[in-house]
C-alpha positions in Angstrom: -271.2 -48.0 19.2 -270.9 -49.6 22.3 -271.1 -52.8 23.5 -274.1 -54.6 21.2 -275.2 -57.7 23.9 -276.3 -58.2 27.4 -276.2 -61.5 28.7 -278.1 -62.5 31.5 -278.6 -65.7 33.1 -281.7 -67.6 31.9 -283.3 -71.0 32.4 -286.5 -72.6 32.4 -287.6 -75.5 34.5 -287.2 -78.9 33.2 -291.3 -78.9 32.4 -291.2 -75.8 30.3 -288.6 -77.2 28.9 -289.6 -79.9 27.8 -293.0 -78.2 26.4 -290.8 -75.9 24.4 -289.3 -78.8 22.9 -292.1 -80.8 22.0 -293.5 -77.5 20.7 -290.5 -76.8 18.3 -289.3 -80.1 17.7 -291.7 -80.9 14.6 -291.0 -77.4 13.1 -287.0 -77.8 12.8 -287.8 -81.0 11.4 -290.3 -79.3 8.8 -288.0 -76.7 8.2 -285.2 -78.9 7.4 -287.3 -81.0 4.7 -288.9 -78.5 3.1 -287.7 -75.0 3.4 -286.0 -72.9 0.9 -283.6 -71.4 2.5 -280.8 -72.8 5.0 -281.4 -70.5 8.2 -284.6 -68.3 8.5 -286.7 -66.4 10.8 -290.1 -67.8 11.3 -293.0 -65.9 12.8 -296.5 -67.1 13.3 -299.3 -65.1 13.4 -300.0 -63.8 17.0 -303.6 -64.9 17.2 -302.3 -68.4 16.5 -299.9 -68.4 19.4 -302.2 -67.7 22.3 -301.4 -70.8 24.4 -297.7 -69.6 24.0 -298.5 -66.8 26.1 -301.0 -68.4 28.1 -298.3 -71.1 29.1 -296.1 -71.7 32.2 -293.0 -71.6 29.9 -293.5 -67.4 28.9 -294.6 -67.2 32.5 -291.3 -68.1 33.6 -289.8 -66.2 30.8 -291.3 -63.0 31.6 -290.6 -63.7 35.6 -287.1 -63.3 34.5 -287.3 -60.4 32.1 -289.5 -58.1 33.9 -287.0 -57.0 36.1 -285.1 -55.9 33.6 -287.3 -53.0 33.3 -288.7 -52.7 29.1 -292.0 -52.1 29.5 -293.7 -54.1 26.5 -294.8 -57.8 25.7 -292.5 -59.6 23.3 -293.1 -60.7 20.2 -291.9 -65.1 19.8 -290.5 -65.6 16.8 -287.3 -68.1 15.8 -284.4 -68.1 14.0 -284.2 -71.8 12.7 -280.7 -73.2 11.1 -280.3 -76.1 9.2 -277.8 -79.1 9.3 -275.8 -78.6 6.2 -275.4 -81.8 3.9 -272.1 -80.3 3.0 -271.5 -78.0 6.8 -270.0 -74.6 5.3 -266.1 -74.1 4.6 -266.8 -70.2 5.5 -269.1 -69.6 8.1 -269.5 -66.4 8.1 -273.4 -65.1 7.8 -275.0 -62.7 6.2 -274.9 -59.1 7.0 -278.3 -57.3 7.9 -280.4 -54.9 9.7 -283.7 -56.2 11.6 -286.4 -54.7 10.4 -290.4 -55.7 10.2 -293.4 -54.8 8.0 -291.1 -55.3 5.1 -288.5 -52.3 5.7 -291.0 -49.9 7.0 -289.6 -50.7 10.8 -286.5 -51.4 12.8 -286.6 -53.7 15.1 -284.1 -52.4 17.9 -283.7 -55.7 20.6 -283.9 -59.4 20.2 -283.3 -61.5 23.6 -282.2 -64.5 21.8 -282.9 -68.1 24.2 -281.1 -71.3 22.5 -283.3 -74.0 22.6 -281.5 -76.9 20.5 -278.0 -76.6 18.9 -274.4 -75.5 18.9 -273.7 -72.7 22.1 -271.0 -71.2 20.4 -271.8 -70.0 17.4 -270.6 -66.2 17.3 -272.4 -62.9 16.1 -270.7 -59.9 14.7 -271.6 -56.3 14.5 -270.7 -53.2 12.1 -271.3 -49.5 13.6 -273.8 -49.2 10.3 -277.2 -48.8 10.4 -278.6 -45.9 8.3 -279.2 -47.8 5.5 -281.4 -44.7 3.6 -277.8 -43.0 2.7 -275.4 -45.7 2.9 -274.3 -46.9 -0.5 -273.0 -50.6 1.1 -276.7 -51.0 2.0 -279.2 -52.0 -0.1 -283.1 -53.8 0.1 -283.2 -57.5 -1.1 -285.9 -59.5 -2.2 -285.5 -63.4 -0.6 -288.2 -66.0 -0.4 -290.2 -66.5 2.6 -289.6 -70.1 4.1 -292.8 -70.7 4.9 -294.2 -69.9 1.0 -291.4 -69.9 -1.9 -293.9 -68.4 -3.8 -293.6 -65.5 -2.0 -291.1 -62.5 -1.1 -289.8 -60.5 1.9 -287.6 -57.8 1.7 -284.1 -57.0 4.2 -281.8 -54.8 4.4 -278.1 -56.3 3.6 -274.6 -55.1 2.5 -274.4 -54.9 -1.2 -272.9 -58.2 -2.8 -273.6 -61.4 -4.8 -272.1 -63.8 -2.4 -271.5 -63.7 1.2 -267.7 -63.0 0.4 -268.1 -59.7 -1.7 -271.1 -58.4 1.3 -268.0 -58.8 3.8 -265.8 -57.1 1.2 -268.0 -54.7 0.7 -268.5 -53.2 4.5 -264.6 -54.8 5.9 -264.2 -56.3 9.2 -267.2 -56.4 11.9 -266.2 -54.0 15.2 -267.6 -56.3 17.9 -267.4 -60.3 17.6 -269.0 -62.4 20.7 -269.5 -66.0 20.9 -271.1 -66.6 24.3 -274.5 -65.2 23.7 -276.9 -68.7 24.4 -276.0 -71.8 26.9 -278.3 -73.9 27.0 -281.2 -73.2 30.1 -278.3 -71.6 32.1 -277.4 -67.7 29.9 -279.3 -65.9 27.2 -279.0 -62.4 25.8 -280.4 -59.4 24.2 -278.8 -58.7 21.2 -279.0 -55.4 18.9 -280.2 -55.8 16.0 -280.9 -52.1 14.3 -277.0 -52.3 13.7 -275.6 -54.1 10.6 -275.4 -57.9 12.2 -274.8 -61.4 11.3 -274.6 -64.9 12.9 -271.9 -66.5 11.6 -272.7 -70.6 11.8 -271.0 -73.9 10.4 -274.8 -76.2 9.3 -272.8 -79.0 11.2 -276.1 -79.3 13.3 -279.5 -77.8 13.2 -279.9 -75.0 15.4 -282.9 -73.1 16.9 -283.5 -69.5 19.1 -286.3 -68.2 20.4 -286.0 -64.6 19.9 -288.2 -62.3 22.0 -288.7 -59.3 19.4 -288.6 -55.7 21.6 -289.3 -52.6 19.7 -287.7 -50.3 22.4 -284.9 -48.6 21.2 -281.6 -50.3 22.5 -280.6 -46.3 24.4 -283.6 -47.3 26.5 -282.0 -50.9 27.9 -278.3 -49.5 28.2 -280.0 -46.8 30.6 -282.2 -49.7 32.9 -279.2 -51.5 33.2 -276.8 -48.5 34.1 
């Protein structure tokens, strides 16, 4: 595998900005009251989200992705993170494949923008991915933040706590922590390798992830 991240510098102007925030400000709040789960990827529905893309902010974003050469629209979604009442000891995350429509679909690239949060927190990957044959791997069942009620499915390393998952596949081959500055560097990640974020809860935390279903091949060739 090679290298699983491209950084690229990234920033928005101080009035996209600050529409981002006041856009996502009341929804890490939310999320830290009343959400299941500590960290979580939110989606909304894409007919619910049209002044997103109608707005100056994505504008500017897609001004500075464009060049880059992936010839599809994005998907916004966000990874949200919670302030830990007790931050975690070991901070290592959980290990997982990308995937959408349950597990019917891998989803390749994710350019990951920090909007609020630590900078620093690192993300690991494993060279394993095919998740069909591989006996670490398996498909779990985990509440959806938005409804408790209700399930998703993802693809993990087998384990039932985040110590035996990490026993279970060893030591990640590729560990990065500069991926997100804040409004000055952001980076496409892949995520259709085994993956995880590893972060402390010592303050809530929120990306923008731009969801690309191109195959990652595809991005190491533009940028070649």
């Amino acid at each position: 595998m090679k290298t699983p991240y491209l950084t690229i510098p990234f920033s928005l102007s101080k009035e996209s900005l600050q529409w981002l925030k006041e856009k996502t400000d009341p929804m890490v709040d939310n999320y830290q009251k009343t959400a299941p789960l500590d960290a979580a990827l939110i989606e909304f529905p894409r007919d619910t989200m049209q002044e997103w893309y109608d707005s100056q902010m994505w504008k500017e974003i897609q001004a500075q992705l464009t060049p880059m050469g992936l010839n599809e629209e994005p998907l916004i979604q966000f990874f949200i993170y919670k302030k830990l009442a007790q931050p975690k000891g070991d901070p290592r995350g959980n290990p997982h494949i990308d995937t959408f429509k349950g597990v019917d679909g891998i989803v390749p690239i994710r350019f990951n923008i920090l909007v609020s949060g630590a900078e620093d927190e690192e993300m690991v990957w494993w060279d394993i991915h095919d998740w069909d044959n591989d006996n670490r791997l398996h498909v779990m069942e985990f509440p959806r933040p938005t409804d408790p009620t209700k399930f998703s499915k993802r693809v993990q390393a087998r384990g039932n706590s985040m110590s035996e998952r990490w026993a279970t596949i060893g030591e990640p081959e590729y560990r990065w922590s500069k991926l997100t500055k804040l409004n000055t560097w952001a980076s496409f990640v892949r995520t259709d390798r085994l993956h995880a974020i590893n972060w402390s809860g010592h303050v809530p935390r929120l990306i923008m992830s731009l969801r690309f279903l191109a195959k990652w091949d595809e991005l190491e060739a533009l940028v070649s």
